[in-house]
C-alpha positions, 0 to 999 in steps of 0.5 A, a space after each residue: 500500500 502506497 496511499 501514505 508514502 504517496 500523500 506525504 509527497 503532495 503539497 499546496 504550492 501557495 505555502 511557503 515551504 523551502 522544497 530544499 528541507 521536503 521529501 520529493 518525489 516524481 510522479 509523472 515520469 516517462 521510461 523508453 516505454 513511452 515509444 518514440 517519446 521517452 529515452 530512458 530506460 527503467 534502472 536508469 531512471 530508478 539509479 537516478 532518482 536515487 541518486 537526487 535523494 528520493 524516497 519514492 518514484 512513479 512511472 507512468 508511461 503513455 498509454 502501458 504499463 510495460 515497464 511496471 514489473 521492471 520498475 517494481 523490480 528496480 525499485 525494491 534492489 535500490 530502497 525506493 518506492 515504487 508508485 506504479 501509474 499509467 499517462 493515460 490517453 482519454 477518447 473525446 467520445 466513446 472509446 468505441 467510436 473511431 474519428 478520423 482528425 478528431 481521435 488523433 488528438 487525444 487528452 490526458 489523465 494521470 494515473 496512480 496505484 494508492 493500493 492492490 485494488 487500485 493496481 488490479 483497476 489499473 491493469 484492467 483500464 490498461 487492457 481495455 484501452 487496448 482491447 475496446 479502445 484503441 484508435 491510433 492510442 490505447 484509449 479510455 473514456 468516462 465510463 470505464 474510468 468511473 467503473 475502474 476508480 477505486 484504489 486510484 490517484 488521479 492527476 490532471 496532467 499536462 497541457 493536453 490534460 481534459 481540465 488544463 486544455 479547458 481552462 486555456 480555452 477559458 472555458 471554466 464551466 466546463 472544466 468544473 464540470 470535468 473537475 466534480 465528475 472526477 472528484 466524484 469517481 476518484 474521491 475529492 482526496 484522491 483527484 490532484 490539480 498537476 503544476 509542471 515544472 517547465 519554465 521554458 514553455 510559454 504554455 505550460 506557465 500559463 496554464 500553471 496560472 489558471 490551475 492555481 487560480 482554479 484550484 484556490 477558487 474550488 479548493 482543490 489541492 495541487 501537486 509538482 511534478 515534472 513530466 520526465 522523459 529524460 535522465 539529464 536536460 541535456 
């Protein structure tokens, strides 16, 4: 059960810590099982975070959860944590249907394993986005997230994340519908606004804006993370 080591690495970003004096950990975290995006393999990734002082790491490739079993492996030889999770593709419709230019472009939602039943729960959502969802992606929807929530953290990802692309399109209606429909399925203590740490992309900085903003005006906690794909920024 990882629900404890997992919470104690989430903070609200309005307080004044000094993240220097705080255990961190990194909850969105891609290997070179994210084909074609991610570099890095599975031990290297683990040998890295416990080299940068981390008690607990999570991998959440896109779409599989290939690595998981290596990554539990890893984690375990090296004296970390292992948060197991899924970058999951989500459907804009159906995962049944299949749109040419309109399922190519998929949103995103982070998710992690708070325990065994979330960890079966995960397997499941990962299989049928394969079996019953896949279009270019494996793909889930809101029906199958919301039969297969129990025992699950969700993050609301990056920029292609559901809440994160409405509140750029200034469509906060919307995006608080979005934000009680996963707080219902998840649990309020178990959804998370995602901030992610990349100065460099104008984007990401505005978005970071209207998440805080959001979160703050409905009172929704928020989590830092770095949406890793790479060992080093070089």
């Amino acid at each position: 059960n990882t629900a404890d080591s997992l919470r104690s690495f989430f903070f609200l970003v309005e307080l004044p810590y000094n993240l220097s004096d705080m255990p961190f950990a990194h909850l969105h975290v891609h290997s070179h099982y994210s084909l074609l995006e991610g570099l890095a393999p599975v031990k290297k990734l683990v040998a890295r975070a416990k080299e940068q002082g981390c008690t607990a790491l999570a991998l959440t490739d896109n779409g599989s959860m290939y690595g998981i079993i290596e990554f539990v492996k890893a984690c375990k030889e090296a004296g970390l944590e292992p948060i197991v999770g899924l970058d999951a593709y989500l459907a804009p419709g159906k995962r049944t249907e299949k749109r040419a230019n309109i399922d190519d472009r998929l949103s995103r939602l982070v998710l992690l394993v708070k325990n065994n039943v979330g960890y079966k729960n995960l397997i499941k959502l990962s299989t049928l986005g394969f079996t019953e969802g896949f279009y270019y992606k494996p793909r889930l929807d809101n029906e199958i997230l919301a039969a297969h929530a129990e025992g699950l953290i969700a993050l609301s990802g990056s920029t292609r994340g559901v809440i994160p692309q409405l509140l750029a399109g200034d469509n906060q209606e919307k995006a608080l519908e979005t934000l009680r429909f996963y707080q219902q399925i998840f649990g309020r203590d178990n959804f998370y606004l995602e901030l992610i740490h990349h100065p460099d992309f104008p984007d990401q900085q505005a978005v970071n804006s209207a998440l805080i903003t959001f979160a703050r005006q409905y009172e929704v906690p928020l989590v830092v993370t770095k949406n890793v794909f790479y060992l080093n920024p070089e």
